[in-house]
PABADO-807113 format. One record per residue: residue in three letters; x, y, z of N, C-alpha, C in turn. Coordinates in steps of 0.001 Angstrom, whole numbers, plus 500000, padded with zeros to 6 digits. Each point is the difference from the previous one (the first is absolute). Layout:
<sites>
ALAXYZXYZXYZ...
</sites>
This chain:
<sites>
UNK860558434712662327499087499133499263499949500438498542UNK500098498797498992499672500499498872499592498953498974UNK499229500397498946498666499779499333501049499477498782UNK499590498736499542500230499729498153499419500232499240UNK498767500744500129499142500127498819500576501102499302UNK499687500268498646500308501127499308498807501106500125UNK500402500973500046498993500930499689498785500343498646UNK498874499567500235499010500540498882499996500650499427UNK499901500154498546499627501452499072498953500616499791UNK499807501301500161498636500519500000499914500108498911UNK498461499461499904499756500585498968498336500835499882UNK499532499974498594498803501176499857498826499436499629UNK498824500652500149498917499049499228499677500805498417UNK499756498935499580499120500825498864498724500503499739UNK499382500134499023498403499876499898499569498399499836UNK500612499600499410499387498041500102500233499585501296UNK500445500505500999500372499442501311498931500812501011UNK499488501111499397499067500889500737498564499433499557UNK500007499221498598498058499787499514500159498335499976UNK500664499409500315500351498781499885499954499197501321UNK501206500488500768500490499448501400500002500568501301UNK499346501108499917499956500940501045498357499682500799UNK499468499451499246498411499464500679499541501550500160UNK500470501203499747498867500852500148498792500734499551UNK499607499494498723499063499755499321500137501599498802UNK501427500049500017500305501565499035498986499527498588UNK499382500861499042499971499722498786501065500375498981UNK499884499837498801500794500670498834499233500703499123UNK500413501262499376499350500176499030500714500422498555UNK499998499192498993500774500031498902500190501048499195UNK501661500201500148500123501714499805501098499742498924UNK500184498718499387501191499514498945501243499897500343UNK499924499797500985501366499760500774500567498630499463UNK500956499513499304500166498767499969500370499228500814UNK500396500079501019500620498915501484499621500439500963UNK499718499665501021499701500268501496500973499625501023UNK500970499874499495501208499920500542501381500696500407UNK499056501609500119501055501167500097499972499642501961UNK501054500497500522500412499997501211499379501118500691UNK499892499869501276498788501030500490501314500377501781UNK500693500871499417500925500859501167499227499889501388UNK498617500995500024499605500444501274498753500399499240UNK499273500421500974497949500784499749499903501202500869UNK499869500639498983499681501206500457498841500396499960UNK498915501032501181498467499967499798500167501851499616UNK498923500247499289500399501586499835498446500296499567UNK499929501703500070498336500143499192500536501133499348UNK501182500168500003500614501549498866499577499291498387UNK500265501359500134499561499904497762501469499782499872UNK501148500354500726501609499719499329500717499661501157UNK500032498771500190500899498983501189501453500410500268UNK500888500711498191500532499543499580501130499792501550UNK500244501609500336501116500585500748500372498673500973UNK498759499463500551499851499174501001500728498201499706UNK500034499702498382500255498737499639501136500419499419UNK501008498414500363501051499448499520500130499162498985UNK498835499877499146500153498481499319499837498645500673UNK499010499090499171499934498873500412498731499318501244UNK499500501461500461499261499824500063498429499980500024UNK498821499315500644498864499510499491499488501170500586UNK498888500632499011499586501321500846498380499755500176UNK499455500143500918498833500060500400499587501088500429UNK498425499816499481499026501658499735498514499139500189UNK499214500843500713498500500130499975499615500792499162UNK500880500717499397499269501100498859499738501039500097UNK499938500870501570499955500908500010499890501385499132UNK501040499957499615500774501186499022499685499285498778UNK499037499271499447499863499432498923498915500040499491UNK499520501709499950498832500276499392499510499481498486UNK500988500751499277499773499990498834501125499712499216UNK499426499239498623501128499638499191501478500671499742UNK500472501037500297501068500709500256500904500013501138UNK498763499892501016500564499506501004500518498516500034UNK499468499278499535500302498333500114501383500057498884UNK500277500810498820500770500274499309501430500120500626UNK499659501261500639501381500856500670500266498869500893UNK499388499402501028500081499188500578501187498894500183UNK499667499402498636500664498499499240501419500638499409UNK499830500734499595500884500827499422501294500463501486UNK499429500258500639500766500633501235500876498850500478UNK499502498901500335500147498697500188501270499322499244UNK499541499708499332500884499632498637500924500536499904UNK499864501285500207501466500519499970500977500285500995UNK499571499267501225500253499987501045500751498476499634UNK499446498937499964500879498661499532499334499163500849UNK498777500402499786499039499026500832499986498366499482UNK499280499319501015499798498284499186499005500152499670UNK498516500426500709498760499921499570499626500810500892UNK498232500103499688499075500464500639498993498930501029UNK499795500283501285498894499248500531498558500766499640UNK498766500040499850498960501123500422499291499046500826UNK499585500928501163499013499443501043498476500473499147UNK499389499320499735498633499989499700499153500427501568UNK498303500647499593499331499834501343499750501110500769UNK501310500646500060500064501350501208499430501356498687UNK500620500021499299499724501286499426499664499403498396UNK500169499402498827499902499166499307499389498758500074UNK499214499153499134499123498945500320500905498946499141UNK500607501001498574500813499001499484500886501181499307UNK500939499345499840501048500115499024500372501277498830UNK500168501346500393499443500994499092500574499414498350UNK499134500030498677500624499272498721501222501280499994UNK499925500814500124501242501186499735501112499228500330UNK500009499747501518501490498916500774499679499077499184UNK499550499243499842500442498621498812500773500897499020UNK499451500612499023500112500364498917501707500731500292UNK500256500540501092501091500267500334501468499344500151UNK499062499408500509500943498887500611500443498747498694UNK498912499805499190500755499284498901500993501046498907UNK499811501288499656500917500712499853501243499740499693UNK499993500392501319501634499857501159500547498612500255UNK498784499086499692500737498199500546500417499891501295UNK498951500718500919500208499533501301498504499432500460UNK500485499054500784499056498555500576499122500655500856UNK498330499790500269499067500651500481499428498860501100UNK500424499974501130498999499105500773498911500673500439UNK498911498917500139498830500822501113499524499568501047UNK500272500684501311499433499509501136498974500241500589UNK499168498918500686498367500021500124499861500420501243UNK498987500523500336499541500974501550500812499447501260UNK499762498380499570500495499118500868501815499774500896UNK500365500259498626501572500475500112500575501109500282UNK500502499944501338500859501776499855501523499963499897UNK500012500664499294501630500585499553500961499924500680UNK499745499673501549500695499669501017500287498558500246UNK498855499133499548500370498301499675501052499961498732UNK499729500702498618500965500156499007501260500254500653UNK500236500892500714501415500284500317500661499395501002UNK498848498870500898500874499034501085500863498992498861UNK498559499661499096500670499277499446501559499877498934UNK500416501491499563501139500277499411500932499967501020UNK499783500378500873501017500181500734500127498218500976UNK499332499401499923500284498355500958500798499291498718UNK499314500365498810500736499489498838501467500238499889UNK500275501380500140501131500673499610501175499604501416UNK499339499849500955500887500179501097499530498763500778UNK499891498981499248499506498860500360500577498980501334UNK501315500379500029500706499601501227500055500451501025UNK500417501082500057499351501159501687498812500152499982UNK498930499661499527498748499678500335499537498494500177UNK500829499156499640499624498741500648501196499771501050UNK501147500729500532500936500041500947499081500697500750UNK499211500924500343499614500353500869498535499219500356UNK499047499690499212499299499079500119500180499158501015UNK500827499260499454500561498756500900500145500276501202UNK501175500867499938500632500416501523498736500624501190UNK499364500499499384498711500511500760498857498540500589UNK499990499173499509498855498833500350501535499058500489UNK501424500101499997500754499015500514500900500669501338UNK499855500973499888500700500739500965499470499644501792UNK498556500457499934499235499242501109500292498571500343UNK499475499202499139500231498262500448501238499841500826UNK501258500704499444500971499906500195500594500671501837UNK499175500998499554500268500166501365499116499983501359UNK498509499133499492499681498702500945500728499175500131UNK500700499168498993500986498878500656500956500701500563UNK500416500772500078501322500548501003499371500126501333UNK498777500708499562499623499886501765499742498737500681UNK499658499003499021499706498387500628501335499638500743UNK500654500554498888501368499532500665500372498072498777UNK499243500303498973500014498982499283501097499494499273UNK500581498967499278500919499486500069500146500640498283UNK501143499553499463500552500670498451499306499521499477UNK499410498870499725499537498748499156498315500376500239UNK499712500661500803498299500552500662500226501165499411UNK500848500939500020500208501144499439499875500181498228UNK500789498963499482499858499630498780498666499305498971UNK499370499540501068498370499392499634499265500901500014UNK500176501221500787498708500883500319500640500918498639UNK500915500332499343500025500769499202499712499169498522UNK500486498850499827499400499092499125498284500207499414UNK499479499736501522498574500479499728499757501318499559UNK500437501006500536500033501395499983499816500299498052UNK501437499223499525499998500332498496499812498846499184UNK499507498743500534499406498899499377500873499008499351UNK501272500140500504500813499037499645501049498840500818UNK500983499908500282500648499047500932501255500818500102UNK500862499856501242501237500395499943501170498849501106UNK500922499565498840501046499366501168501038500995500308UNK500506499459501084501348500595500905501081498889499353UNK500824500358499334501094498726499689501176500747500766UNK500586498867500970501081500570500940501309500295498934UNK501143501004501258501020500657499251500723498871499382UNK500367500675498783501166499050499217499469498897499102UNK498524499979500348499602499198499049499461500842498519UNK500462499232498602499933501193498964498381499564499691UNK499804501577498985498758500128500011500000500025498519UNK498682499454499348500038499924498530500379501224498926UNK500712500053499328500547501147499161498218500742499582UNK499691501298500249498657500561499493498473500154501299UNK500597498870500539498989499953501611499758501641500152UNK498696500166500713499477501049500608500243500030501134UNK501199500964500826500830499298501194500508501378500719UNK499838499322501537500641501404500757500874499651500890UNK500947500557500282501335499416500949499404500157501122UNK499693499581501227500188500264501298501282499804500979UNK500920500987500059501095499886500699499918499131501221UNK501074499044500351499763498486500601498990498885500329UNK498863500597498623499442498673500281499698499406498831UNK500375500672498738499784499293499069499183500567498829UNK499230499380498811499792500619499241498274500000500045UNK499121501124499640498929499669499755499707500115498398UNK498993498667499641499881499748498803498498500043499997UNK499258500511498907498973500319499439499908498911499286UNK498225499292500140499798498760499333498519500105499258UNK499777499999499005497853500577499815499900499692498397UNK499074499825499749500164500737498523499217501630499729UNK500341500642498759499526500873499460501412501225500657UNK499193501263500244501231500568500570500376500343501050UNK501272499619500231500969500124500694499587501573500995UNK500398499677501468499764501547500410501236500792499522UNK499892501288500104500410500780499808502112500252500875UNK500734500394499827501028499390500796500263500930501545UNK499084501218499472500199500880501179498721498979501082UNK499617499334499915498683499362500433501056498994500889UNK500500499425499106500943499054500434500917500282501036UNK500423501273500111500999500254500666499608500781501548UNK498572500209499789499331500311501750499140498647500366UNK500217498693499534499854498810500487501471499341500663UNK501006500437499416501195499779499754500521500473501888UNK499513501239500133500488501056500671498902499271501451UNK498664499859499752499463499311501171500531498994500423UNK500336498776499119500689499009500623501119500225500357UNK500660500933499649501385500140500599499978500605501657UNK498394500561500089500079500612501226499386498871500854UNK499044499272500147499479498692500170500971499355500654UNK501089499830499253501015499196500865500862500848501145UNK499921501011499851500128500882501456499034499973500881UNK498878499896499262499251500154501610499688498708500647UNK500939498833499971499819498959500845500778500546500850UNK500792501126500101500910500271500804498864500554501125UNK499297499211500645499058500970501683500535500825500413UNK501455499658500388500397501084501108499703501386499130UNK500353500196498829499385501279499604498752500396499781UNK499274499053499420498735500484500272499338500490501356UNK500207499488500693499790499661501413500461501768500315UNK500843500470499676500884501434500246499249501148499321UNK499516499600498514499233500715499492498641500476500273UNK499153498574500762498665500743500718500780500791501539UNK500333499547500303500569501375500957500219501429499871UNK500502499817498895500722501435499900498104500356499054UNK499139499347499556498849499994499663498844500782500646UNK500324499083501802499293500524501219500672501404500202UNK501106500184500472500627501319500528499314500867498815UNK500188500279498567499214501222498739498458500474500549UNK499611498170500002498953500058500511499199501284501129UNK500785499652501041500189500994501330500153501016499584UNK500685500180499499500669501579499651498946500695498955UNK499386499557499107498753500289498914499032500768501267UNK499635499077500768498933500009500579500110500986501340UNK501300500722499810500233500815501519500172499594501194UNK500387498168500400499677499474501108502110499726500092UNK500375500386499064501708500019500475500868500645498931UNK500615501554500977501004500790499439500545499460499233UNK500092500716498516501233499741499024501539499905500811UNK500276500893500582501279499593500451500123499119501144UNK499057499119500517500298498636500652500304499239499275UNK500336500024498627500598498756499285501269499948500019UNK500969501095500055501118499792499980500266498984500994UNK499274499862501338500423499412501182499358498544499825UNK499228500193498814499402498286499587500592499258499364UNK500500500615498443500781499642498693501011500560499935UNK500750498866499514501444500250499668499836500510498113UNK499783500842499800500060500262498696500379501473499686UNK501167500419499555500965501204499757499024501170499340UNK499516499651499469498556501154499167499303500695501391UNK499974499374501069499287500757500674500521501060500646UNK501717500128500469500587500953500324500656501022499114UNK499014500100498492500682500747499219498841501541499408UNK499999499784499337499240501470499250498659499888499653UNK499472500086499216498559499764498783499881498379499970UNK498854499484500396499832498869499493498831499848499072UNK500172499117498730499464499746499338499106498934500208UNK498201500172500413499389498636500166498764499493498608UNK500273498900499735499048499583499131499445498621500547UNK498580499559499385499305498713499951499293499060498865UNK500053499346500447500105498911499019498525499116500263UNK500160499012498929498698498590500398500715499528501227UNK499291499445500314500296498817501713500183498784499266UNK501385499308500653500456498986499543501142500117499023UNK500856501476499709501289500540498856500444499654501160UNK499946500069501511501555500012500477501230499099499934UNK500126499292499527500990498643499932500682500549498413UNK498850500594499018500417500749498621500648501456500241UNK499529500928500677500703501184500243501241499976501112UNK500364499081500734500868499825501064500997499288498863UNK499828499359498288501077500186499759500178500655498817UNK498983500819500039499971501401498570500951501480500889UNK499559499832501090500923501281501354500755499326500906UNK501010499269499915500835499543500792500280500719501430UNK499909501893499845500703500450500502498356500816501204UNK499198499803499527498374500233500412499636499440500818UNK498724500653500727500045499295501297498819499684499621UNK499196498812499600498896499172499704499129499514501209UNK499027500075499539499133500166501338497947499064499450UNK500202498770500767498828499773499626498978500535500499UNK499066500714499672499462500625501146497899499233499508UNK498879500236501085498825499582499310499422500548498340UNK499741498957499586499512500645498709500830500479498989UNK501190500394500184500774500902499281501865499220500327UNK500911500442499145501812499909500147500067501349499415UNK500889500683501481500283501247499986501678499725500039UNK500823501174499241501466499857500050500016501855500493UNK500861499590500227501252501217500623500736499961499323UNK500503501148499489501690500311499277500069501848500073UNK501521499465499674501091501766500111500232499756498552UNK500701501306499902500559499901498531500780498945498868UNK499869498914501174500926499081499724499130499372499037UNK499275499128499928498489499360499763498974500943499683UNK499793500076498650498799500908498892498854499284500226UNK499155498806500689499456499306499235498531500679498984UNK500205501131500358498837500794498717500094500289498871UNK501879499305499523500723500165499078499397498331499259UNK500327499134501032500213498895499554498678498911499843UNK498685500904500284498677499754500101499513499005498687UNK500254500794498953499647499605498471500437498161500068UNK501525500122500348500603498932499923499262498659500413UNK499393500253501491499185498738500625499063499952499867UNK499381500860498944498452499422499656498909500073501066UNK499863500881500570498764499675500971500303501583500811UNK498418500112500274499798501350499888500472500440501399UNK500434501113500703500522500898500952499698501364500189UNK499973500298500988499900501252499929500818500961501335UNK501094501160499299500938500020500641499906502142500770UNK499688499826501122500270501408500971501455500428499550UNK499667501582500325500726501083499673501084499656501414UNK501265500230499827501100499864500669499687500878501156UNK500341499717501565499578500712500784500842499339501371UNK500153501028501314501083499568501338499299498804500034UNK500765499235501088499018499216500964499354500121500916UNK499598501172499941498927500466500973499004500213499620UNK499788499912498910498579499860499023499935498378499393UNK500713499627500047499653498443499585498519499666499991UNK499090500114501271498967499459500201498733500432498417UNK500728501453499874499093500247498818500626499812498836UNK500879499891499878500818499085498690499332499185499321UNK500291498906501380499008498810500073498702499836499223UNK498944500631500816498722500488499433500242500684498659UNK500694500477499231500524500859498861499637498973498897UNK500769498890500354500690499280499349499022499137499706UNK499310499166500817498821499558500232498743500600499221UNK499789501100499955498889501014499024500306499353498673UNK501629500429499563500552499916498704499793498492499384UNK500345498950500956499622498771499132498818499501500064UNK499144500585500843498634499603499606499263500476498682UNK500528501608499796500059500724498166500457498774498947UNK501337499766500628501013499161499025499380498433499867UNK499154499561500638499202498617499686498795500394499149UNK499686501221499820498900500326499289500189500716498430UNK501201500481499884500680500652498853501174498610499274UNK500548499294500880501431499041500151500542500951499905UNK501726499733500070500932500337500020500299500691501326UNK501229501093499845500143500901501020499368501184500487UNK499376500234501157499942501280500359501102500805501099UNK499913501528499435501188500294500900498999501221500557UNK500940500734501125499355501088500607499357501352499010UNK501126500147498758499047500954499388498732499593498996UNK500017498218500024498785499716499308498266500160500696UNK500579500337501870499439500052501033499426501387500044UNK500320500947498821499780501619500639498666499967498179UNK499634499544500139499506500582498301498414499465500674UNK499382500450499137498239500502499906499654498393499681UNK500213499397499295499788498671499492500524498961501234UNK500886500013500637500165498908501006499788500512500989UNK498772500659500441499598500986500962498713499596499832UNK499437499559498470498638499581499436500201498173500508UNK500747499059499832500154498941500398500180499575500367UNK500819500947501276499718499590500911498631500051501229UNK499088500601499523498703500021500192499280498902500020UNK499131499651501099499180498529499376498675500814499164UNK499389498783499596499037500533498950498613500622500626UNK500027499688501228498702500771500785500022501120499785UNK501485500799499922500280501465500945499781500420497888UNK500212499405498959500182500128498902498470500268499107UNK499196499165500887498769499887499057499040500702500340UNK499607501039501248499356501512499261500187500754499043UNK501574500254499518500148500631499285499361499521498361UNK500194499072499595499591499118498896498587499947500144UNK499175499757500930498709499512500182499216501862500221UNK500559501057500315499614501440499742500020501093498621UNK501575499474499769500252501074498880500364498741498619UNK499509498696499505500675499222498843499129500076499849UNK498969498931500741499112498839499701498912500922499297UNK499649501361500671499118501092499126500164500276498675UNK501183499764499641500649500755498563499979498529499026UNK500871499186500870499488498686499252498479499311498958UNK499391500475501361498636499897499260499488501097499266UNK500206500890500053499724500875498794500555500098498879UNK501288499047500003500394499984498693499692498812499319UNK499749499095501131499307498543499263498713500317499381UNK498822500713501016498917500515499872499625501020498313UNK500706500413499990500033501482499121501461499852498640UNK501009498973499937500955500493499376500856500885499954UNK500079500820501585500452501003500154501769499539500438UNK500779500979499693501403500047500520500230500494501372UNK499989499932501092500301501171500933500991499294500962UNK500103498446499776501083499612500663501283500079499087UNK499943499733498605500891500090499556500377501728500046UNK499264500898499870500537501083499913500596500413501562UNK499355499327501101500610500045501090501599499394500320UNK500173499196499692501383499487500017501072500561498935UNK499631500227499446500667501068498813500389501281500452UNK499345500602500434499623501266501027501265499732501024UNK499727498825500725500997499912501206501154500112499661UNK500304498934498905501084499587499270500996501420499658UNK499478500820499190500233501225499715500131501177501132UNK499816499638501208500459500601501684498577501276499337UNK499573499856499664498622501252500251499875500648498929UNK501073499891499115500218500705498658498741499989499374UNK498831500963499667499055499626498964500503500316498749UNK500986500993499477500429499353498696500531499377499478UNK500900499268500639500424498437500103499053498921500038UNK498728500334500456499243498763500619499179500227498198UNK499545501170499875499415500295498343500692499743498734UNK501540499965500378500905499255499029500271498929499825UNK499862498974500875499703498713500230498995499197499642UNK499000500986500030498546499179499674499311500869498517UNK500872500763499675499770500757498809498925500724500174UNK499616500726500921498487500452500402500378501591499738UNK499305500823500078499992501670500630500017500399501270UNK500870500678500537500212499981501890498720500288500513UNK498798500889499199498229499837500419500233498910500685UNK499760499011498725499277498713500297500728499318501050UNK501327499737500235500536499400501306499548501057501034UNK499656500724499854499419500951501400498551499910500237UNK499352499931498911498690499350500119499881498482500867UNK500787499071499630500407498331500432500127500321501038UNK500749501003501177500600500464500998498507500309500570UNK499450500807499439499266500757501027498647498861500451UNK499363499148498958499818498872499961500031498846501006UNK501447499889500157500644499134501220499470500620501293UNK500632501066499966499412501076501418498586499814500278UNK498905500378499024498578499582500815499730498784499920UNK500790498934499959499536498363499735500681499435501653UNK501051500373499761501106499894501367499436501022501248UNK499552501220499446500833500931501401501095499889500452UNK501032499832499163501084500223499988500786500464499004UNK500461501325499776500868500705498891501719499640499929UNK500267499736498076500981499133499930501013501204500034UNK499600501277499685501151501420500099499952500296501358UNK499783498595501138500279500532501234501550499115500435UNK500830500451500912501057499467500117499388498386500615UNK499365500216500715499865499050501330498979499247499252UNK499451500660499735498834499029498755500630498903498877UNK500880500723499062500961499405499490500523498403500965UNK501036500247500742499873498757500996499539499117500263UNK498645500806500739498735498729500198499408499296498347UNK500304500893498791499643498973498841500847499065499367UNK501375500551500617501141498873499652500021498805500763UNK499327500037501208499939498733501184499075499102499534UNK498273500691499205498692499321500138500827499404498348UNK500626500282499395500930499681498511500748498415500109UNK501269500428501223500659499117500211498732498893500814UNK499308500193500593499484498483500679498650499455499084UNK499811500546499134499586499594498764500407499311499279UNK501488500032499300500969499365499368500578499054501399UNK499914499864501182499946498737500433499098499113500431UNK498482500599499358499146499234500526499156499748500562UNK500557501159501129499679500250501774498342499761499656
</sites>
């Protein structure tokens, strides 16, 4: 299959594209800059008095001010910057500053670098979605897409729906129309167009823009599978071999009774490789693994493969998330299975791929958790500190995550926050009679990284 569109040029935003078109309510503050039309690389957030080591040029640096006591400091600062090959400055107003120190103005017109200011409201983290959707504007609306079209798509496979049903539901999906013009018929010189090998061409019809062509080409790739799965007799083969995994997951039938079930060469060989998928790929992965033994099974499309067939290689390619077990006999299959199963339930919650060593780490160990088992921790050791810093102005979560961040280091955690190792030990000891729980404890540590993480989701 292949795409006529040309490929997009990236490009950058500026500052008129950041106080102008970005809707995020940045201010300006006039530092004699004559244009606002310098190009903005990337954003960097920092609270050092000298960024420099850390910047490449170009880009937007953002500061709460921290390190921006005094006029020397705001000096060295701009200065550090600048000579780094910065585009501008953001300052977050609010946290540590109410406004704008005149030193950084006064600096900053100097040097002739551009001063935005961002209000309590804005964090530095909306600034930098937005450089980067700007900058990389196509793999962020290629994945967009593919994420809200990927599903529809493979409801109609499970309907068992026709090309022309297949083609409407993605229409809706990205708000435009799409025909099928059969083979051999030519297609307008410039069309937004994807080959589907024997059936013809798909053409993109809408106004404004055009999807993306990698977008195009896993619509391309469904209908091409669509017209395989009128083939029953295979489907029909695939919930079978669906039921038998099934069995075998569940301990109710030996891995090696399949040889005597399925005719499929992977099973009389070495290591098998099992991964799973959304329910409803099988008609798409039966012709992404030719050589795989595809298996519809409830809820889930599980494949089998030997070395022959990567598909953890070829994951990225089909757009839709998986998650793929560590290679193992067939005499463990049953927990493969279940392996594999863990991993794409991660991988619908992260997208993309998960593999077995994404399965061994502290973080997908945290999410895979439901939020019950998540929210003592948050509701014992946060929600206390929370309110005392709402209450009082106090730091102790930020100095807590800093702390973590830094694996226990308190002069790391005092270099970070520019403090005296006292005072982060004071913050520490603090936590301890608020919590009853000490952060220079190993296990303590832990339990504040858990009540951390289900905080930042919510829990």
């Amino acid at each position: 299959m292949t795409e006529s569109v040309p490929d997009r040029e990236v490009s950058a935003p500026t500052f008129a594209d950041l106080l102008e078109r970005s809707g995020l309510g940045l201010g300006h503050l006039d530092t004699g800059v004559a244009g606002l039309h310098r190009q903005i690389t990337w954003s960097h957030t920092t609270e050092l008095r000298d960024p420099s080591r850390y910047l490449r040029g170009g880009e937007l640096v953002c500061t709460v001010g921290i390190s921006l006591q005094t006029p020397a400091d705001c000096a060295a600062f701009v200065m550090a910057v600048h000579a780094a090959g910065v585009a501008g400055i953001c300052f977050g107003i609010g946290d540590v500053h109410d406004t704008a120190p005149q030193a950084l103005i006064d600096a900053c017109r100097d040097h002739g670098l551009p001063l935005l200011i961002a209000p309590p409201a804005v964090p530095f983290a909306t600034v930098s979605r937005y450089i980067a959707d700007f900058q990389f504007g196509g793999a962020v609306a290629t994945a967009r897409a593919t994420n809200a079209l990927v599903p529809e798509l493979l409801s109609s496979q499970r309907r068992r729906e026709s090309s022309r049903a297949l083609l409407d539901r993605a229409g809706q999906v990205l708000g435009c129309y799409f025909l099928l013009e059969p083979p051999g018929r030519p297609v307008e010189a410039g069309a937004v167009s994807a080959t589907v090998d024997g059936m013809g061409t798909v053409v993109w019809v809408g106004r404004g823009e055009p999807p993306e062509p990698a977008v195009l080409e896993v619509i391309a790739r469904f209908l091409a599978a669509s017209q395989g799965e009128r083939d029953i007799e295979s489907a029909l083969a695939r919930e079978r071999v669906g039921q038998l995994l099934s069995l075998v997951e569940r301990r109710m039938l030996l891995p090696d009774a399949l040889s005597q079930l399925l005719d499929w060469p992977g099973l009389m060989g070495g290591d098998i490789d099992c991964s799973a998928w959304p329910a409803g790929a099988g008609a798409l992965l039966s012709m992404a693994f030719p050589d795989a033994l595809v298996a519809d099974a409830p809820e889930v499309c599980l494949v089998l493969s030997t070395g022959a067939d990567r598909p953890a290689e070829m994951a990225a390619d089909l757009s839709m998330p998986s998650g793929h077990a560590a290679s193992a006999p067939l005499t463990e299959l049953g927990a493969s299975i279940s392996q594999a199963r863990i991993a794409l339930d991660l991988a619908r919650q992260r997208g993309g791929s998960i593999g077995p060593d994404q399965l061994s780490t502290f973080g997908s160990l945290l999410e895979g958790l439901p939020p019950s088992r998540l929210a003592p921790f948050k509701k014992q050791l946060i929600d206390p500190l929370e309110a005392l810093d709402r209450d009082r102005g106090t730091q102790h979560i930020r100095t807590l995550r800093v702390f973590l961040a830094a694996n226990g280091s308190l002069i790391d955690t005092a270099r970070e926050l520019f403090l005296h190792t006292n005072t982060v030990r004071h913050r520490l000891t603090r936590i301890t009679q608020i919590t009853g729980r000490n952060p220079l404890n190993f296990e303590d540590q832990a339990a504040f990284t858990i009540g951390l993480r289900a905080a930042d989701r919510g829990t």
